[in-house]
PAMAR-659366 format. One record per residue (C-alpha): residue number from 1; x, y, z. Coordinates in Angstrom, 2 decimals, decimal comma. Example, Ala and Ser with C-alpha at 12.3 -4.5 7.8 and 13.67 -1.06 7.14 Angstrom:
2
<pos=1	c1=12,30	c2=-4,50	c3=7,80> .
<pos=2	c1=13,67	c2=-1,06	c3=7,14> .
# end
This chain:
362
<pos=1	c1=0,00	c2=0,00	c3=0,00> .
<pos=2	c1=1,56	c2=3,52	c3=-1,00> .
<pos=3	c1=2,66	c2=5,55	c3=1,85> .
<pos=4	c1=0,04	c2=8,87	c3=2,11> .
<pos=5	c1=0,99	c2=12,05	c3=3,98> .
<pos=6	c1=-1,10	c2=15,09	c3=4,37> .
<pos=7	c1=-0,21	c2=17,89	c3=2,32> .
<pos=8	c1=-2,00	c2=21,54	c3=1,75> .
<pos=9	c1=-2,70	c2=22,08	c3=-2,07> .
<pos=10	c1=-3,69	c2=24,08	c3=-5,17> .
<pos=11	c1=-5,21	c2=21,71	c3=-7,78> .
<pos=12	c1=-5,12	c2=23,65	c3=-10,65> .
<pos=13	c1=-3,54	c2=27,38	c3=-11,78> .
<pos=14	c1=-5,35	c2=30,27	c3=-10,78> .
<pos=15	c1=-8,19	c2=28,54	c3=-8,96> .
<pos=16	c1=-7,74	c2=30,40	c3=-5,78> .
<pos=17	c1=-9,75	c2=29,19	c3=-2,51> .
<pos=18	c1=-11,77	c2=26,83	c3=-4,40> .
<pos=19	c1=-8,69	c2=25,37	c3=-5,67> .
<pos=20	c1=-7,20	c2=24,54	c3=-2,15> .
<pos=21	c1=-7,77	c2=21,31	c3=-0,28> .
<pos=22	c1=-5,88	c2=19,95	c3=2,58> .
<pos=23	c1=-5,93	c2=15,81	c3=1,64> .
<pos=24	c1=-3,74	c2=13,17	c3=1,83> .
<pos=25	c1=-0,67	c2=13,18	c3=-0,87> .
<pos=26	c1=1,83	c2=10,19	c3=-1,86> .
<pos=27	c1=4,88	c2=10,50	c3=0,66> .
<pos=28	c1=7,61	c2=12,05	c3=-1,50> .
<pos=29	c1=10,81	c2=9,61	c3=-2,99> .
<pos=30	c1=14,16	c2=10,50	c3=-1,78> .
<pos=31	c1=16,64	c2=11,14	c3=-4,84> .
<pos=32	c1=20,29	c2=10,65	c3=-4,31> .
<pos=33	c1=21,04	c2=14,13	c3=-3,53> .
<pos=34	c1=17,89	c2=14,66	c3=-2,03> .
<pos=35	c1=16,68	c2=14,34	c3=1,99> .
<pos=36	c1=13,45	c2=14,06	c3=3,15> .
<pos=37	c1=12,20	c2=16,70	c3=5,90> .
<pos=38	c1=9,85	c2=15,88	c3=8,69> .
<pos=39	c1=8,49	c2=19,59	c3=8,19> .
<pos=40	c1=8,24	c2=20,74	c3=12,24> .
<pos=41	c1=7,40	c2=24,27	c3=11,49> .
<pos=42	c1=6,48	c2=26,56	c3=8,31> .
<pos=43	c1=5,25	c2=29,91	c3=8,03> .
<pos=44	c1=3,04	c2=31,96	c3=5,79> .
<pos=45	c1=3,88	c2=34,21	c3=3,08> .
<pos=46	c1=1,37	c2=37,07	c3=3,19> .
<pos=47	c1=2,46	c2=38,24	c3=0,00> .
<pos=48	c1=3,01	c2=35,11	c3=-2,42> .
<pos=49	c1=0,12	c2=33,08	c3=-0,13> .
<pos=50	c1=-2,15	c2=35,95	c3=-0,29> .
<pos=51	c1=-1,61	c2=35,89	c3=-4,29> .
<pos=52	c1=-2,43	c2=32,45	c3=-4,49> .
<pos=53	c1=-5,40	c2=32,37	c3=-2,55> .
<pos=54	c1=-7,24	c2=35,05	c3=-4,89> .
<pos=55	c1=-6,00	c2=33,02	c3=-8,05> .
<pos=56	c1=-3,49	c2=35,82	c3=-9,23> .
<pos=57	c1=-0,27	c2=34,08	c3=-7,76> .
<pos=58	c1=1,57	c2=31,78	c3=-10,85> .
<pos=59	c1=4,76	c2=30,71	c3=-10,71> .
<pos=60	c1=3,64	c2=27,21	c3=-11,84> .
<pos=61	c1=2,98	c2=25,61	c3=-15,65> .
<pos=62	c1=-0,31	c2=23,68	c3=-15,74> .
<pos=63	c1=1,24	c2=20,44	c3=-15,81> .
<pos=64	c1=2,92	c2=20,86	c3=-13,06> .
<pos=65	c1=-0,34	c2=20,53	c3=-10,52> .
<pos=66	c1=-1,61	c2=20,67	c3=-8,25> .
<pos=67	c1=1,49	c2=22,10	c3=-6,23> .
<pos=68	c1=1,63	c2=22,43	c3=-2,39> .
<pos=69	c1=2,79	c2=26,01	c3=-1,26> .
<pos=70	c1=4,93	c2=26,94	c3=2,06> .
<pos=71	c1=8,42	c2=28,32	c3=0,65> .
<pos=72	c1=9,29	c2=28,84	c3=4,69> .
<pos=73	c1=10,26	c2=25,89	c3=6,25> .
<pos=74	c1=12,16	c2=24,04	c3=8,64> .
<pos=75	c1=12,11	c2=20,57	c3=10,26> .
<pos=76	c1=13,91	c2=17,77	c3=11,10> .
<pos=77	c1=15,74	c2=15,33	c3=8,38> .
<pos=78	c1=14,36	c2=11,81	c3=8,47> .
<pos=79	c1=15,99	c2=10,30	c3=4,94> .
<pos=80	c1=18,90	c2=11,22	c3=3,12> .
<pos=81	c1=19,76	c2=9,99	c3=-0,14> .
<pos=82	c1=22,68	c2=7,95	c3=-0,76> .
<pos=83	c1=25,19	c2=10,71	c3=-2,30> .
<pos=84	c1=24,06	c2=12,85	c3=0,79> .
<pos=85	c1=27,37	c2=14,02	c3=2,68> .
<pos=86	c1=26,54	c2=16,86	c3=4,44> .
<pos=87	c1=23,42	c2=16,47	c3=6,61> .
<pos=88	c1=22,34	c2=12,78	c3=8,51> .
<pos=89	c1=19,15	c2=11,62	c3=10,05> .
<pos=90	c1=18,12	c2=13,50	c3=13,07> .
<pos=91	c1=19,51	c2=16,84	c3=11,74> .
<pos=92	c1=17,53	c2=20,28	c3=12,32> .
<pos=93	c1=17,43	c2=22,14	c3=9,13> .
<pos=94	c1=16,15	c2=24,41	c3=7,14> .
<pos=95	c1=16,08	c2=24,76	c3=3,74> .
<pos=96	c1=17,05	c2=27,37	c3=0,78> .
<pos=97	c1=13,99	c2=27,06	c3=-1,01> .
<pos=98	c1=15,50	c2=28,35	c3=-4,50> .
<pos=99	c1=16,55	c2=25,75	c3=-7,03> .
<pos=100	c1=18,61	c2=26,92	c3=-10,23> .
<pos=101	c1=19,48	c2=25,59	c3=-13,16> .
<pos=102	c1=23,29	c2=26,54	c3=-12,96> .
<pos=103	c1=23,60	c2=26,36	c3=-16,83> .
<pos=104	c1=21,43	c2=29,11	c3=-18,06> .
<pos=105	c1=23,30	c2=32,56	c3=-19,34> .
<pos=106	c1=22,41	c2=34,32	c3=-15,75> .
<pos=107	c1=23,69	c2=31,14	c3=-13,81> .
<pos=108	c1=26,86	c2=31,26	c3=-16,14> .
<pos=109	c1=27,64	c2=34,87	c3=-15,47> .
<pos=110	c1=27,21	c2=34,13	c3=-11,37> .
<pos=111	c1=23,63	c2=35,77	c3=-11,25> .
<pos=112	c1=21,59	c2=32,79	c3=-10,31> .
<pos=113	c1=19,07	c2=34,96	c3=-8,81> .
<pos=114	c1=18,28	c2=35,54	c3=-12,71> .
<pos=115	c1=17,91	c2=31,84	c3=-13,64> .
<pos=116	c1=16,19	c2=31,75	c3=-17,12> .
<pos=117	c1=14,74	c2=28,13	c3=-15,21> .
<pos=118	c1=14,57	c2=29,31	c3=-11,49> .
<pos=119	c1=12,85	c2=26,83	c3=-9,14> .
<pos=120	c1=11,50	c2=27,75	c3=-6,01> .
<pos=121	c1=9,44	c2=25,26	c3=-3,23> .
<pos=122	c1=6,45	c2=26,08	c3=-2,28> .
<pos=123	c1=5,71	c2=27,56	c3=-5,58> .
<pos=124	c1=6,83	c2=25,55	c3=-8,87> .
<pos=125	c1=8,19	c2=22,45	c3=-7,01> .
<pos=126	c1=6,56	c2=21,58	c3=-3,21> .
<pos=127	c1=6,76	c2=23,32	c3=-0,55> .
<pos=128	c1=6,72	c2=23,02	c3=3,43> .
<pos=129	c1=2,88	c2=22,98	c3=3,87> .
<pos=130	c1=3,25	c2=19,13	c3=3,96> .
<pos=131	c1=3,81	c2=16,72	c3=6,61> .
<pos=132	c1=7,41	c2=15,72	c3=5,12> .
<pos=133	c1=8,97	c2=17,24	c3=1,97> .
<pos=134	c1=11,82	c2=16,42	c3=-0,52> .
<pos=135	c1=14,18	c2=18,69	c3=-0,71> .
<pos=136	c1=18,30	c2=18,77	c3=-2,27> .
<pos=137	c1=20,27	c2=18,35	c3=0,55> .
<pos=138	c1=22,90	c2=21,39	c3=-0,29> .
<pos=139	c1=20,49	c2=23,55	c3=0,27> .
<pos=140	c1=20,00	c2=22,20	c3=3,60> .
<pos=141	c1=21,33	c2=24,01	c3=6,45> .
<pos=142	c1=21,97	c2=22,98	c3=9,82> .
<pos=143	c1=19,62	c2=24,88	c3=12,52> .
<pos=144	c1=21,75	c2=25,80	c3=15,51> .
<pos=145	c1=20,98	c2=24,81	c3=19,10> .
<pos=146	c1=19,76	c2=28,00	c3=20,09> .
<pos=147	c1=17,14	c2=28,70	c3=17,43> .
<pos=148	c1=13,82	c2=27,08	c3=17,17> .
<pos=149	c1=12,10	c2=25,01	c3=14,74> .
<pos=150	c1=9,44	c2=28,57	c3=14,58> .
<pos=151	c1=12,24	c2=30,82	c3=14,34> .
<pos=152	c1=14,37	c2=28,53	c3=11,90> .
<pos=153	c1=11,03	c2=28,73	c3=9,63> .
<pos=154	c1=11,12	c2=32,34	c3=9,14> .
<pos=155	c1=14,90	c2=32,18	c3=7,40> .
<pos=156	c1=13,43	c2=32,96	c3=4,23> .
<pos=157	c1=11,94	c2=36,32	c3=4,28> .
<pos=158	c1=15,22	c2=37,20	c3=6,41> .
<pos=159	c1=17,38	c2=35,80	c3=3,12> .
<pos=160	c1=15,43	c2=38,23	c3=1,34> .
<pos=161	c1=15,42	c2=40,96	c3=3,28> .
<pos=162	c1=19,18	c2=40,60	c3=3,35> .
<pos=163	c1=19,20	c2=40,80	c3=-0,17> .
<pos=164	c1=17,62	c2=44,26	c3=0,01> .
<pos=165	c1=20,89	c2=45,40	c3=2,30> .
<pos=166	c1=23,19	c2=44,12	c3=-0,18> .
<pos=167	c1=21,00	c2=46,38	c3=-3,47> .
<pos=168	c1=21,41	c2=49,35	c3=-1,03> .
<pos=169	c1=24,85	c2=48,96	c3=-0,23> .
<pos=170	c1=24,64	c2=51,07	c3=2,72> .
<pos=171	c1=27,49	c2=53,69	c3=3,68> .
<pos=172	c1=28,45	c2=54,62	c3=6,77> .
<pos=173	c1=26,01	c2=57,44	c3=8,61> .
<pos=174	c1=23,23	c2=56,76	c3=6,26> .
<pos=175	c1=19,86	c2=57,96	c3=7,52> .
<pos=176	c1=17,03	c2=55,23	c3=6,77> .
<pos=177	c1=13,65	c2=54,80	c3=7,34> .
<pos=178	c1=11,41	c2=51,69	c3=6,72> .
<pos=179	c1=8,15	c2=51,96	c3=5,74> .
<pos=180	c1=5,51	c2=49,14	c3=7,03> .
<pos=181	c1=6,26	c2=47,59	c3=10,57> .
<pos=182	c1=5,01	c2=44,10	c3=8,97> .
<pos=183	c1=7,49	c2=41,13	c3=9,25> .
<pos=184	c1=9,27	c2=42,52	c3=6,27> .
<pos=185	c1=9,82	c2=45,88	c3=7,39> .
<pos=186	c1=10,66	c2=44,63	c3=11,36> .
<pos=187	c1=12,94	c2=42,50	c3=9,69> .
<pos=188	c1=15,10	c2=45,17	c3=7,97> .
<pos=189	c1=14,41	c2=47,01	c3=10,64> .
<pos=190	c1=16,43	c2=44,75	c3=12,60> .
<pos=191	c1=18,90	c2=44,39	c3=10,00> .
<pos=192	c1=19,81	c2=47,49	c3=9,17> .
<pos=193	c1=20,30	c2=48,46	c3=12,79> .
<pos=194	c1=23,62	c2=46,61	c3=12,41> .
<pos=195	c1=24,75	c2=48,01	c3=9,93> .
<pos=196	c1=27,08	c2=50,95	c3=9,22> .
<pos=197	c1=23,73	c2=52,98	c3=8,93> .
<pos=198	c1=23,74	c2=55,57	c3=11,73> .
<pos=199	c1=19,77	c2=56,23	c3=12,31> .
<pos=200	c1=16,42	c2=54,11	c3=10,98> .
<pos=201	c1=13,46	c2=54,60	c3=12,05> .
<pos=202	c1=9,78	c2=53,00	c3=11,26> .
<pos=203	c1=7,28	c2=54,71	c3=10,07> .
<pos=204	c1=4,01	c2=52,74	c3=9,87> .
<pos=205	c1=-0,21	c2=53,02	c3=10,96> .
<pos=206	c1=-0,60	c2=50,38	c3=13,05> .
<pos=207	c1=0,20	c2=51,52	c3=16,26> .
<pos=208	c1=0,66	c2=47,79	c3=18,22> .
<pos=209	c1=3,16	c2=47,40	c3=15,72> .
<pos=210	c1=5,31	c2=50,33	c3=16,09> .
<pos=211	c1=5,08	c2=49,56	c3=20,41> .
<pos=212	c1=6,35	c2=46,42	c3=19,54> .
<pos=213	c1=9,30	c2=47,54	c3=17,36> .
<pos=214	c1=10,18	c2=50,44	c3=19,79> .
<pos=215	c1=9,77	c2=47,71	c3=23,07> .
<pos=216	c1=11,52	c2=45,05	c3=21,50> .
<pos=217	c1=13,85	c2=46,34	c3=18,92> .
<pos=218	c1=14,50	c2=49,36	c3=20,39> .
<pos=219	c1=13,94	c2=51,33	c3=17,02> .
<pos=220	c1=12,29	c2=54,90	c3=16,93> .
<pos=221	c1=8,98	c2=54,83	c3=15,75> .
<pos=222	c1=6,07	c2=57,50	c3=13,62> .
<pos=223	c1=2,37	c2=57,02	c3=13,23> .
<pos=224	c1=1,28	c2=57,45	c3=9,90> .
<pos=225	c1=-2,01	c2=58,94	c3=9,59> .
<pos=226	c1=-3,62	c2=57,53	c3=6,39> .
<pos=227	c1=-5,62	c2=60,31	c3=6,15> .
<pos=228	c1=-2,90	c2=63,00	c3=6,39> .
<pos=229	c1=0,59	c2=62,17	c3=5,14> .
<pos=230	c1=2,22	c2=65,46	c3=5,96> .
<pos=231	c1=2,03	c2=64,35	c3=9,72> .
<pos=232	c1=4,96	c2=62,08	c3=9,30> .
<pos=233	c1=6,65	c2=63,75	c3=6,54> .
<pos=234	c1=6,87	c2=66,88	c3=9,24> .
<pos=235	c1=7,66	c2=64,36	c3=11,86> .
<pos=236	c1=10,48	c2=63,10	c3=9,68> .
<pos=237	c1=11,54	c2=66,35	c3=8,58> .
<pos=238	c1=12,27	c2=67,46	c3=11,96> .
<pos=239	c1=14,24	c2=64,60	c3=12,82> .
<pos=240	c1=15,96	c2=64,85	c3=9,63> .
<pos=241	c1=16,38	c2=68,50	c3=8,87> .
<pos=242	c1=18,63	c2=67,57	c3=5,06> .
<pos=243	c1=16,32	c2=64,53	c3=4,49> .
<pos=244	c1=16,75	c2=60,72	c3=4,64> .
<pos=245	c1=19,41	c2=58,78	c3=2,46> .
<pos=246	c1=17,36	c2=55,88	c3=2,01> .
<pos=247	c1=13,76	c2=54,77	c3=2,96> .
<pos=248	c1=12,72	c2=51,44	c3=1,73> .
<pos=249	c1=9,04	c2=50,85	c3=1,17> .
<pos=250	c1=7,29	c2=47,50	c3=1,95> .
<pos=251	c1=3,64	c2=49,04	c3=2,21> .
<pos=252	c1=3,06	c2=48,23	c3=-1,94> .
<pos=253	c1=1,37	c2=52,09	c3=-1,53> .
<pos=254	c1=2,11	c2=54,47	c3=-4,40> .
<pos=255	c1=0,79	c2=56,79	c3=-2,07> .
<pos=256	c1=3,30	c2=56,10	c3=0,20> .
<pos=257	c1=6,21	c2=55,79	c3=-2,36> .
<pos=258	c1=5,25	c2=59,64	c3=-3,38> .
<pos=259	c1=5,65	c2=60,15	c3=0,46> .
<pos=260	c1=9,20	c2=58,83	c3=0,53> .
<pos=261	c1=10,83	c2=60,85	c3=-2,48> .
<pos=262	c1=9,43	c2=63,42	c3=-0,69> .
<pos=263	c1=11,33	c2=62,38	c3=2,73> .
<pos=264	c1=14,51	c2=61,87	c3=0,28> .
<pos=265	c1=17,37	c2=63,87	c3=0,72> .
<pos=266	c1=20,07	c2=65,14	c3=-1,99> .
<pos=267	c1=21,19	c2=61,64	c3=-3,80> .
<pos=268	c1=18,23	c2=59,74	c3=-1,81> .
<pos=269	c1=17,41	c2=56,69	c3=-2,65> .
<pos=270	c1=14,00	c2=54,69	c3=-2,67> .
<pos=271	c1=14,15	c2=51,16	c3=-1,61> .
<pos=272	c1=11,57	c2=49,25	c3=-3,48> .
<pos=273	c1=11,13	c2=45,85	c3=-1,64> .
<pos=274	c1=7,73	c2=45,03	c3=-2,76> .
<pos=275	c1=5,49	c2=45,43	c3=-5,48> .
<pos=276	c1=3,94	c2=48,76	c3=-6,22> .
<pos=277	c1=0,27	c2=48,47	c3=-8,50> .
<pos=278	c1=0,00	c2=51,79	c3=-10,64> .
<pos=279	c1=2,92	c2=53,79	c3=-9,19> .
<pos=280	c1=2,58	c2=57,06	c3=-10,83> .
<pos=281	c1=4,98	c2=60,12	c3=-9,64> .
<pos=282	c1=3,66	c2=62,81	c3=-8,70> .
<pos=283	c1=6,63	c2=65,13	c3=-9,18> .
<pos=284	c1=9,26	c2=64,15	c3=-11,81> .
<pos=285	c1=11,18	c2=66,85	c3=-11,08> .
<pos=286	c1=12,54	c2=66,35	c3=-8,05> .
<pos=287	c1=14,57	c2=63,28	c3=-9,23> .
<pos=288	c1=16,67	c2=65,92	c3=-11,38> .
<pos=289	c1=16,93	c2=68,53	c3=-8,45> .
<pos=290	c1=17,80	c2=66,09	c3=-5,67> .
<pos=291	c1=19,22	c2=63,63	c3=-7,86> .
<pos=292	c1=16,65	c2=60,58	c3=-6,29> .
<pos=293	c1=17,05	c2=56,91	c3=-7,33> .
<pos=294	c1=14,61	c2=54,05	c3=-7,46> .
<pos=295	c1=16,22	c2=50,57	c3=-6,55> .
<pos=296	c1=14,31	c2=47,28	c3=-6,63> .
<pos=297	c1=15,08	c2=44,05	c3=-4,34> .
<pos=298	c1=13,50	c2=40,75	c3=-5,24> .
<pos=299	c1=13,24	c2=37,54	c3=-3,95> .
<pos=300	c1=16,89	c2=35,83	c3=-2,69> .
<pos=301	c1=18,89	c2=32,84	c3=-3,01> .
<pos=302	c1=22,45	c2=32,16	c3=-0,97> .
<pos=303	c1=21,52	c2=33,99	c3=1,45> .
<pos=304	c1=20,82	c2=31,34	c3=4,22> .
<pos=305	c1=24,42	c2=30,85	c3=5,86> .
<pos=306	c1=24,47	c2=34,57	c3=6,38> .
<pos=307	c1=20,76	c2=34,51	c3=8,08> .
<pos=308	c1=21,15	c2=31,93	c3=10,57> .
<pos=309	c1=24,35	c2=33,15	c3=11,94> .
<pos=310	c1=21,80	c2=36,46	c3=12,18> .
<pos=311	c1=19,47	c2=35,32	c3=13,86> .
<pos=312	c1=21,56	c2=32,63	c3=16,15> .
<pos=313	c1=23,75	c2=35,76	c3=17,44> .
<pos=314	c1=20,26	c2=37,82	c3=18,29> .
<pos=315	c1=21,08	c2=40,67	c3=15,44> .
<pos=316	c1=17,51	c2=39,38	c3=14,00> .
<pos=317	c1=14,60	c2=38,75	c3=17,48> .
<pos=318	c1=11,96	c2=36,91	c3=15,28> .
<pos=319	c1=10,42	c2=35,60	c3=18,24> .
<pos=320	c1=8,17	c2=38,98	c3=18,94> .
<pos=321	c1=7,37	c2=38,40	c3=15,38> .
<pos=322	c1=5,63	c2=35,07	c3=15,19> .
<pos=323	c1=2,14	c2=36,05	c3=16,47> .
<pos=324	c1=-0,06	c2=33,11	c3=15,43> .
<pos=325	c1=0,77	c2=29,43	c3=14,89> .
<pos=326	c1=-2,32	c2=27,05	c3=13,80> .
<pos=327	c1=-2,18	c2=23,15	c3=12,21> .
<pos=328	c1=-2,45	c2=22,34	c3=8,56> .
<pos=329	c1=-5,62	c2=21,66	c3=9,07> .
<pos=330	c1=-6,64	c2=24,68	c3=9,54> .
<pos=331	c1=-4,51	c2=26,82	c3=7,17> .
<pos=332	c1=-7,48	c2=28,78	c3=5,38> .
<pos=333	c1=-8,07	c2=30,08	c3=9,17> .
<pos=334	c1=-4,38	c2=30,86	c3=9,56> .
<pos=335	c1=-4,38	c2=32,76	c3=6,09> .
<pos=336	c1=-7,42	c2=34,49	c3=6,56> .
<pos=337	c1=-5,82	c2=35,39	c3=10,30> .
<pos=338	c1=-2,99	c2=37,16	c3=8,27> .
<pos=339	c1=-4,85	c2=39,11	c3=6,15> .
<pos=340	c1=-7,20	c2=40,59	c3=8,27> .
<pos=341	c1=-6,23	c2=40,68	c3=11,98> .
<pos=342	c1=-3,87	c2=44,06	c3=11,69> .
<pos=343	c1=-2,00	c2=43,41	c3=14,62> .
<pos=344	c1=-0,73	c2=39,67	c3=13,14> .
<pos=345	c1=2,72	c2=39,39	c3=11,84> .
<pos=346	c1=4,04	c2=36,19	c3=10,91> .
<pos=347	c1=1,59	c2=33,26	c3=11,16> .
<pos=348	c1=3,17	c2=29,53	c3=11,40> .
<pos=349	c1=1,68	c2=26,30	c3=10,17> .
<pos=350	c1=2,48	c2=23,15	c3=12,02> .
<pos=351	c1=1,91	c2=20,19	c3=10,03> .
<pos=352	c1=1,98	c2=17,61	c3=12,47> .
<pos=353	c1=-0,66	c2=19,11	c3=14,96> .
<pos=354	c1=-4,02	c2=18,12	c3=15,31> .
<pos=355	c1=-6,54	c2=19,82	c3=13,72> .
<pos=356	c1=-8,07	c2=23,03	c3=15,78> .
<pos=357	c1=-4,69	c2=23,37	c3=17,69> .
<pos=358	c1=-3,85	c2=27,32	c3=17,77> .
<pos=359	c1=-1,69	c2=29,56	c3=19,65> .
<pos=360	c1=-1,74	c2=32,90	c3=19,96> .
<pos=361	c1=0,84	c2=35,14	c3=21,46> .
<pos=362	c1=-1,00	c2=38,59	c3=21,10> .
# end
């Protein structure tokens, strides 16, 4: 009888909710480079997740479904394959969800976050929202002693928010500010505090949020009013009377984005970390009378080794971070949790828990 494991997935592209079931799956095969992964913790994407769930999210072909989701991952291994050298049975890991080709004409010129064939768990090959999960074992990485299976789960959007800090290539004394106090933007946050950057602060409109980042993080904090912007554009201008040398947006608001060239200083720079829908400037010229820049981070890969020393040495605190945790079962709960409760961060899935088991640390 075939070994069945239960696994959350989309049956076909661009069905959305109606598309999603949480059934029983084959148990994956374990290739020769590969390990299996008894998945003990994964966490939801509110962007990519989000995107799937309203049947706009496809990173997939056709034939390749249905696919389960969860690029954020970690568990223990339980199988490795027989060329496997650098993990054993027992090992906590996580896992660099990014698979590339390493012969297309990006991989070849040592940009493999290009790859002409990138692969990517959770979205065009399986992900973490799944009892156990095949994965290559060199892009396993060993979880160490002092981080949890929760924390270890969230590497992912800290590979990619590292990725940002490399695009802005911070100098030392920079001014920053970070726009949205969601995981994302508590994450770089975080990040940037240890860097060479001499001020950040958050700027966001959910006040829980910003008592969380100034309580935990010890970051300076502004309310933004949604209704009146020029409350923390004077609020910013005050702190900053020559204007901020970066401010990196993770709202998706062009509103917002108009906000932060306005913030800019001379030779500013606007972080683009997410996606902006219709981002229309309002005034052109002040790119050729400050001199502004737009820069765009997306998405990460060999970035992992760097992140869990982060967050192993305390630079990155995810724990404040992860305010929900739920079972499998009940993932179309957890998602909807994300989406609407404002004061939710980053919501975990934990696929061996019985169904209706929650926590909630808010």
């Amino acid at each position: 009888m075939e070994k069945k494991m239960r696994a959350m997935i989309i049956e076909t592209p661009g069905g959305g909710r109606k598309a999603t079931k949480i059934t029983d799956v084959p148990y994956p095969k374990c290739g020769p480079k590969q390990i299996i992964v008894k998945v003990m913790a994964a966490s939801i994407c509110k962007h990519c997740e989000a995107g799937y769930d309203q049947g706009k999210m496809q990173l997939t072909k056709a034939e390749d479904y249905p696919i389960t989701l969860g690029h954020e991952f970690a568990g223990e291994v339980v199988e490795i394959g027989e060329n496997v050298k650098n993990v054993k049975v027992g090992d906590r890991v996580t896992v660099d969800n990014t698979v590339l080709c390493g012969e297309c004409y990006y991989c070849q010129r040592n940009q493999p976050l290009y790859c002409e064939n990138f692969g990517s768990m959770g979205h065009n090959i399986h992900g973490g929202f799944e009892q156990y999960v095949a994965a290559l074992a060199e892009k396993a990485f060993l979880i160490p002693r002092e981080v949890s299976y929760e924390e270890a789960a969230c590497t992912e959007p800290v590979a990619c928010c590292m990725r940002t800090l490399d695009r802005m290539d911070l100098t030392y004394g920079d001014r920053v500010a970070v726009m949205g106090a969601g995981s994302m933007g508590l994450i770089l946050a975080q990040l940037i505090r240890h860097t060479s950057a001499s001020q950040v602060v958050v700027l966001a409109s959910t006040q829980s949020k910003l008592d969380l980042c100034e309580k935990e993080f010890g970051i300076r904090t502004v309310l933004v009013d949604r209704q009146d912007y020029t409350k923390h554009e004077k609020a910013i201008a005050e702190m900053f009377p020559h204007g901020l040398d970066f401010v990196v947006d993770t709202t998706g608001s062009a509103a917002m984005c108009n906000s932060a060239l306005r913030m800019l200083g001379k030779g500013g720079k606007l972080m683009e970390y997410t996606v902006v829908d219709s981002f229309a400037i309002e005034d052109a010229w002040q790119f050729a009378s400050k001199e502004l820049s737009i820069i765009v981070s997306w998405c990460q890969t060999h970035n992992y080794g760097r992140c869990i020393d982060a967050i192993a040495k305390g630079y990155v605190n995810l724990k404040p971070l992860i305010t929900h945790e739920f079972s499998l079962e009940d993932y179309l709960e957890a998602l909807d949790t994300n989406l609407k409760d404002r004061n939710s961060i980053k919501v975990l899935i934990h696929p061996h828990w019985e169904k209706g088991k929650k926590i909630v640390h808010i």
